[in-house]
Every structure is written in C-alpha cells, then in structure tokens.
C-alpha positions in Angstrom: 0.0 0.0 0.0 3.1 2.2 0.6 5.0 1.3 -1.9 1.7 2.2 -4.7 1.2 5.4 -2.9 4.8 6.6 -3.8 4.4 4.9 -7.1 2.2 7.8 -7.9 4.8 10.2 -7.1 8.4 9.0 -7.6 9.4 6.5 -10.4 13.0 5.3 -10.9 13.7 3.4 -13.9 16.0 3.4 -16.9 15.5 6.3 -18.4 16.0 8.2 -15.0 14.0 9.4 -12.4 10.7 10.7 -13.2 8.0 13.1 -10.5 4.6 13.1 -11.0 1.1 14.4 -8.8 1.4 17.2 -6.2 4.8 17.8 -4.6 3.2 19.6 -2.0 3.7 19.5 1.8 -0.4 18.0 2.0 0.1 15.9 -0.7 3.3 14.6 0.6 2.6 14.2 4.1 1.3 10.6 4.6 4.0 9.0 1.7 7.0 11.6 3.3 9.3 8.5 5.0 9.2 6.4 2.2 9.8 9.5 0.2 12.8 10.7 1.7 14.5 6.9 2.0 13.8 6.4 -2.6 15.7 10.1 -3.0 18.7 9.5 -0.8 18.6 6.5 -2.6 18.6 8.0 -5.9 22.1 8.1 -8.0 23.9 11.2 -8.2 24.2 11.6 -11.8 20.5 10.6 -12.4 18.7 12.1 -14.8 15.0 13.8 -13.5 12.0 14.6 -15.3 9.2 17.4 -13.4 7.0 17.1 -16.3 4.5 14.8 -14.9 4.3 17.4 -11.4 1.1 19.0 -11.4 1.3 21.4 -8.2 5.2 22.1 -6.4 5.8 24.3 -3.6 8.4 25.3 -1.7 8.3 22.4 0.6 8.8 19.7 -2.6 11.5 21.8 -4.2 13.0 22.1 -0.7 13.0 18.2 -0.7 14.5 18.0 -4.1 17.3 20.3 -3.7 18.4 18.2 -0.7 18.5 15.3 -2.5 20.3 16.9 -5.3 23.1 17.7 -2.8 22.5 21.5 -3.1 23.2 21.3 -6.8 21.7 21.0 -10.1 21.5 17.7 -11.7 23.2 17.6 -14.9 20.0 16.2 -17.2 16.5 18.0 -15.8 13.6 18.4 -17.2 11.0 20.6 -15.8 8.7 23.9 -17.0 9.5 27.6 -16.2 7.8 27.5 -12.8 9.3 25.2 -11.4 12.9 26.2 -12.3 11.7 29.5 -10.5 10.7 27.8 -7.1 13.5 25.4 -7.2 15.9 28.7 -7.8 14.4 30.7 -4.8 15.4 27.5 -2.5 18.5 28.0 -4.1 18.7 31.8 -3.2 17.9 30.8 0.5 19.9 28.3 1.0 23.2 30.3 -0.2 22.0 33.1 2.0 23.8 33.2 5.4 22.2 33.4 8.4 22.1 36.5 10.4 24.7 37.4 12.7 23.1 37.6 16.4 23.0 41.4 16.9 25.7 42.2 20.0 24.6 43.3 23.4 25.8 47.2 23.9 25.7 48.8 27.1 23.1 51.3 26.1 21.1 47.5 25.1 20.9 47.0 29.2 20.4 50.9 30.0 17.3 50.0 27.7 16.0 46.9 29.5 16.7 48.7 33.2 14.8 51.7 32.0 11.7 49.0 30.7 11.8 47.6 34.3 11.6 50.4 36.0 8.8 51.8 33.6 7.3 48.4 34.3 7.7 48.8 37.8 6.5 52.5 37.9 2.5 51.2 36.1 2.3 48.4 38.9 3.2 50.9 41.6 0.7 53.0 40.3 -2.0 51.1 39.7 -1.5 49.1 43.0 -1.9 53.0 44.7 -4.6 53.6 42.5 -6.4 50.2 43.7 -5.3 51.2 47.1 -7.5 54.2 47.0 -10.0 52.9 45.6 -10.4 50.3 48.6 -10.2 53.4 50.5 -13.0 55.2 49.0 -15.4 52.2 48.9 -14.7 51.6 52.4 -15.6 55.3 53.2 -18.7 54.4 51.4 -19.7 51.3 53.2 -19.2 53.3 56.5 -21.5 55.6 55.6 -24.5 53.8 54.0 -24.2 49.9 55.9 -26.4 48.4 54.6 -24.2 48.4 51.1 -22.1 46.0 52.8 -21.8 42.7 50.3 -21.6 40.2 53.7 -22.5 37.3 51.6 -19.4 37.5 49.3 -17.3 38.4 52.5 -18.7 35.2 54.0 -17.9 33.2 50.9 -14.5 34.5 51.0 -13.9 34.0 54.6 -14.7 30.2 54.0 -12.7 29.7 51.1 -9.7 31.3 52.5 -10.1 30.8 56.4 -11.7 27.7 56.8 -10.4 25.5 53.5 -7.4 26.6 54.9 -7.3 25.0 58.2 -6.0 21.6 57.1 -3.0 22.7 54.9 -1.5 24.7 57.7 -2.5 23.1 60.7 -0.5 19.9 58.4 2.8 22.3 58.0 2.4 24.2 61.2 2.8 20.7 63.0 5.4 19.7 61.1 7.6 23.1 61.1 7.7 22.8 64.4 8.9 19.0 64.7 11.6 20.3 62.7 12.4 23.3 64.4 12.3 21.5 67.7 14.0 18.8 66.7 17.1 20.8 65.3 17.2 23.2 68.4 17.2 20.0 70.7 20.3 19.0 69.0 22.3 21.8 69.9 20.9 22.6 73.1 21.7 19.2 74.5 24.9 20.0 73.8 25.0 22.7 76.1 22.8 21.3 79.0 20.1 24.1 78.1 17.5 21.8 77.9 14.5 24.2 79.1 15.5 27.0 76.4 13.8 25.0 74.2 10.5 26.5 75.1 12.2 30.3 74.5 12.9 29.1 70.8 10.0 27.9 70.3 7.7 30.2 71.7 9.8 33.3 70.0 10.0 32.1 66.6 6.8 30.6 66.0 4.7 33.4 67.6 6.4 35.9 66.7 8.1 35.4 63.6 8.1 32.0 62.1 4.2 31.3 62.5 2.6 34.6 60.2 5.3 34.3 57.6 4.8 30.6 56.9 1.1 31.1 56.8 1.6 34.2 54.7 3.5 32.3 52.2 1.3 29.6 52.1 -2.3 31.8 51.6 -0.2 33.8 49.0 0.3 30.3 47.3 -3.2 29.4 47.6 -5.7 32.1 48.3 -3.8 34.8 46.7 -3.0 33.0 43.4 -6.7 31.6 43.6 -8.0 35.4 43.3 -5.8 36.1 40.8 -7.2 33.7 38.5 -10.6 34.4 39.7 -10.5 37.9 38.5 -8.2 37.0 35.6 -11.0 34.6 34.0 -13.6 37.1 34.4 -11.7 39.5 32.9 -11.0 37.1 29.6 -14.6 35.8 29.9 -15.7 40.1 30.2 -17.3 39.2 33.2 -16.3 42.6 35.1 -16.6 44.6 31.6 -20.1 43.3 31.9 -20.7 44.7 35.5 -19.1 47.7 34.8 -22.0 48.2 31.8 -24.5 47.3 34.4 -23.3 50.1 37.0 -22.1 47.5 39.7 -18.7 48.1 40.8 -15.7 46.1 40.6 -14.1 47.0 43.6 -17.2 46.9 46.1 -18.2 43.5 44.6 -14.8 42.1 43.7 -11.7 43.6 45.2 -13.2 44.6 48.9 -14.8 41.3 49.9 -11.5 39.3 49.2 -9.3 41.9 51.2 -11.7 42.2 54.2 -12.2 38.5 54.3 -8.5 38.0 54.2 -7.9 40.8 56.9 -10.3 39.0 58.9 -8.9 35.1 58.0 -5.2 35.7 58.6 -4.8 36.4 62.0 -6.8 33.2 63.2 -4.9 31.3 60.5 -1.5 32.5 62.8 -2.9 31.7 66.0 -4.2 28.4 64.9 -1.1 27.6 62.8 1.2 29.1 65.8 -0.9 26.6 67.9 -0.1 23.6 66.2 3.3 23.9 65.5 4.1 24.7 69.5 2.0 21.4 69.8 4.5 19.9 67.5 7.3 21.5 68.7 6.6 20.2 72.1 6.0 16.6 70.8 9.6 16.7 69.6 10.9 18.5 72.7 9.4 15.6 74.9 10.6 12.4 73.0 13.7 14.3 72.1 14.6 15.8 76.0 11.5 14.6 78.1 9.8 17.8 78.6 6.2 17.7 79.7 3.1 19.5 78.7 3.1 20.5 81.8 6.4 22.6 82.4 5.5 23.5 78.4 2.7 25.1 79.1 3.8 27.1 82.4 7.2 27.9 80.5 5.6 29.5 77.7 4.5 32.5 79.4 7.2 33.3 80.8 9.5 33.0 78.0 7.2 34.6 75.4 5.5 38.2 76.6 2.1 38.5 75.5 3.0 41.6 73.5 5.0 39.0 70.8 1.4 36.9 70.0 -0.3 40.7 69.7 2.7 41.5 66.8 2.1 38.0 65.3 -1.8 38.8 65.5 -1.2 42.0 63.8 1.3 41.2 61.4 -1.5 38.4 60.0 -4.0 41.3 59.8 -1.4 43.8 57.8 -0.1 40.5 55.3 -3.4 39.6 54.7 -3.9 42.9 53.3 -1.3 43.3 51.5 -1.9 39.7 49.8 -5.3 40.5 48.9 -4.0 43.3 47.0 -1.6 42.0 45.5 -3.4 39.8 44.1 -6.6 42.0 42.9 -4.0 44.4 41.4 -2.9 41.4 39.0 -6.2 40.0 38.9 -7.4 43.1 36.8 -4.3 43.7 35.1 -4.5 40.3 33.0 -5.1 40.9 29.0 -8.0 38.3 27.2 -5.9 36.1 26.6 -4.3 32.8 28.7 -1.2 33.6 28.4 -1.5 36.9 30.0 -3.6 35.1 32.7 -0.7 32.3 33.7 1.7 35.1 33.7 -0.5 37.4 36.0 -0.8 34.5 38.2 2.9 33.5 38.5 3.9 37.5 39.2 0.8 37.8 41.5 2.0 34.7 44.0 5.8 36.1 43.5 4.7 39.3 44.4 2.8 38.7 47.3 5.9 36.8 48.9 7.8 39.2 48.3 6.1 42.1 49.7 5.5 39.9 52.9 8.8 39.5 53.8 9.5 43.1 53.1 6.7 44.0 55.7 8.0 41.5 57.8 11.5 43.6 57.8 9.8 46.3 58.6 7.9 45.0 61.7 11.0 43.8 62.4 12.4 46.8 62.9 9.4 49.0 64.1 8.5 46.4 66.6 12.5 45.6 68.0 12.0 46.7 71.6 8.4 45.3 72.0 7.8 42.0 73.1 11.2 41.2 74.2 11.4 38.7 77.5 12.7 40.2 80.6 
C-alpha cells in the first residue's frame, strides 16, 4: 500500500527518475518516510523529469534540492515554474544566516529603564487600587447596609476555613523540625529548658505569620488572581461595569476584608499547632512535659510577641489580597496573560511579605522582648 502510494509520485527506472502528482507538503505528508528513503537513494548523476508534477511548492522543491546535494542535476527536465521555485530555494539556501545582533551597554540601559517603567505602572496602579479600597470603604461606613456580607462570607470560607487543614499539616510539622534541630544543639550545652524560649519566639512571633503568609499567598492569593483574571478574559467585570455594579465593592473589597479578617486566626491556629509539634519533639527528644511547656511559655514569650504576630497576620493579609486583585485586573483576554499574571501575583505577594515583615522587624524591635 506504501509502496503504490509513492508509485504515484516517484518513479525510478532506466531512463531516469521521473515526479509526477502534487509535490506539495499536503500531498506529501502521509508518503513523506518512504519519500525521503527512494531520493537518498537516488544516483547522483541521475537524470530527473518534473513534467508529470502538477502542483510544487516550496516544501517539494526544498525536498528535491536536498536530495540533489545542493546542486543541479546535470540532465533535468522541468517547465519555467518550477525552475523559479527550485531557484528561490536555491537563493535561500546560499544566503547566510544573520549574525546575532551584539549586546551594547546602552542595550541593558534599555531593558533597566523598561523595568523600572514596568515597575512605575504596577506601583501606580496598586496605589490607584489602594484608594479605591479606601474610597469604597468610606462608602460602606456611611450607607451599611451596602455591605456585600454574603461575598465576604464566601470569601472567609474559602480562604479561612479551607485553609485550616494545609496549615495546621505544616504548622505541626515546622515545628517538629524546628524543635528537633534546636534539641540537638541545646543538649549539647545542658540548656535543655531553652527549648521552650525558641519555640515560643519564633513561631509566635516570627516563624508562624510568615509561613502562613506564604502559604495563603500560594493558595488564596493565586486563587484570586485567576478568579479575576477569567472574568476578565470571559468580560465578566466589563459586563458589571455596563450594568453600573462596581468592581471593587463587589470584587476587590470582599477578598481583602475576608482575608484581613482570615489571617490572624490562620496565625494563631497555625502558631498553635506547631508549639504542639514542637513540644512533641521536645518531649521524645529531651523529656519535657506538657506541663512545664505550658507554664514555661508565658514566661518566656510576653504576650506583646502573640499581639505582633496577630497584627502582622491582619497587615499580610492585606497586603496579599491586593496584590493579588492588582494582577487579577491587570490580565489581557488572553491565557497567556492570565498564567503570567498568576505567576507574578504569587511572586509578588511573597515578596512584599517578607518586606513587611522587615519592617515590623524593625518597628517592633524593643516590643515583646522577654525580661
């Protein structure tokens, strides 16, 4: 069955080799292997005949001239037309190829100045959504019953209480690990009880809002993203826009107040469960009980550092929502603008974390600190 179908095309005999049909890439395609094996087979001083060829583009000519070598045969027949497509493969394939244009200094002067152009739009559109949020909350404080408490409810559950598992899961585990490696090293030293300082300071404080930060940036944040991104492509929010409903009192605000809202008891119930892990580890690791746990942890942890984890939650939940309305609306029709929006969006929202973080950090330096 092969061997007829390139019968109708290629015919050696004799007399030489003679085309025939459409040497076109469709009419080509299902007989090209066999194709390319009977012209690298073909002798090199062959002689070929085109008349038979109905249709040739550049694809067939392109086959030929490879199997010519990237000559001329000696004997060819074949019209006008084809001579002419067979000479512009010709032309390109003598052409070189372009040198790769070299990278001059004013080249990355260019790209630095794009970035910070790039930089400068998301900067202003993030304070433009900024006061936005502002205004609509001025709004809702003034008229109350405007307030959209069924989408803040929706939000609330989708990113507070789906939540719970995923970082109650790494909470515990964080602080296996962070007890376990402090229990090495403290052993060491006969500072058995400090374990309960380290523990106490650097999940409440520090360790606990950041790891839930970056995990609701990775999950709630990028969901919102692509929430808004979709309705964008779909002209969801171009149709509520037409129908006078706004975007940010029906989009934007629910997602930010419901994270506001969401992130602190995320903290204390991730902070909870990774002291609960933490201790686990510190008892089968240096037999310290619940009990001296529990009654250390006060002492060793002012109740100012669980108000600055508390309030850190509040301020990263903000700035996550944000974030990730800010990309949300920013994304193009199109799905490649969405992925992209989505990618920079969870990015982002990291990144502005820890710089809030280092900022509380600092602010917050002489607060909290054990006596």
């Amino acid at each position: 069955m092969a061997g007829h179908a390139l019968d109708e095309v290629f015919a050696a005999g004799a007399e030489g080799i003679r085309l025939a049909g459409d040497w076109t890439l469709r009419g080509l395609d299902e007989r090209l292997p066999a194709l390319r094996a009977a012209l690298a087979a073909a002798p090199a001083d062959a002689r070929w005949s085109l008349r038979a060829v109905r249709r040739m583009d550049s694809f067939g000519a392109l086959l030929l001239w490879q199997a010519w070598g990237g000559r001329w045969p000696a004997a060819l027949e074949a019209d006008d037309g084809q001579r002419a497509i067979i000479g512009r493969i010709e032309r390109s394939a003598a052409r070189a190829l372009p040198a790769p244009a070299r990278t001059s200094a004013l080249d990355h002067v260019a790209l630095l100045g794009e970035g910070l152009l790039a930089f400068g739009s998301h900067l202003a559109g993030f304070i433009a959504l900024l006061g936005r949020f502002a205004l609509d909350l001025g709004h809702l404080l003034r008229h109350p019953r405007d307030w959209p408490l069924l989408e803040i409810s929706a939000n609330l559950y989708k990113v507070g209480v789906k939540a719970m598992p995923v970082s109650a899961l790494v909470g515990c585990l964080v602080g296996v690990v962070l007890s376990y490696l402090s229990a090495l090293q403290l052993r060491t030293f006969g500072a058995d009880a400090f374990i309960v300082n380290i523990l106490g300071m650097g999940i409440i404080r520090e360790l606990g809002p950041v790891l839930v930060s970056v995990l609701v940036a990775g999950r709630s944040g990028s969901a919102m993203t692509a929430q808004l991104g979709v309705m964008r492509v779909t002209e969801e929010i171009d149709a509520l826009a037409a129908m006078g409903v706004s975007r940010g009192l029906r989009l934007v605000l629910p997602k930010v107040v419901a994270l506001v809202l969401a992130m602190p008891l995320l903290v204390l119930w991730t902070s909870a469960l990774a002291l609960l892990g933490g201790w686990v580890s510190a008892w089968v690791e240096l037999d310290i009980g619940l009990h001296f746990f529990l009654q250390a942890l006060p002492g060793a942890v002012p109740v100012a550092n669980l108000y600055i984890g508390l309030a850190k939650g509040a301020v990263f939940g903000f700035l996550i929502a944000l974030v990730a309305c800010h990309f949300g609306l920013r994304v193009r029709p199109d799905t490649e603008s969405l992925s992209a929006n989505t990618t920079a969006s969870v990015v982002s929202a990291i990144t502005v974390v820890i710089l809030a973080d280092a900022l509380f950090a600092i602010a917050t330096r002489s607060i909290g600190l054990p006596v």
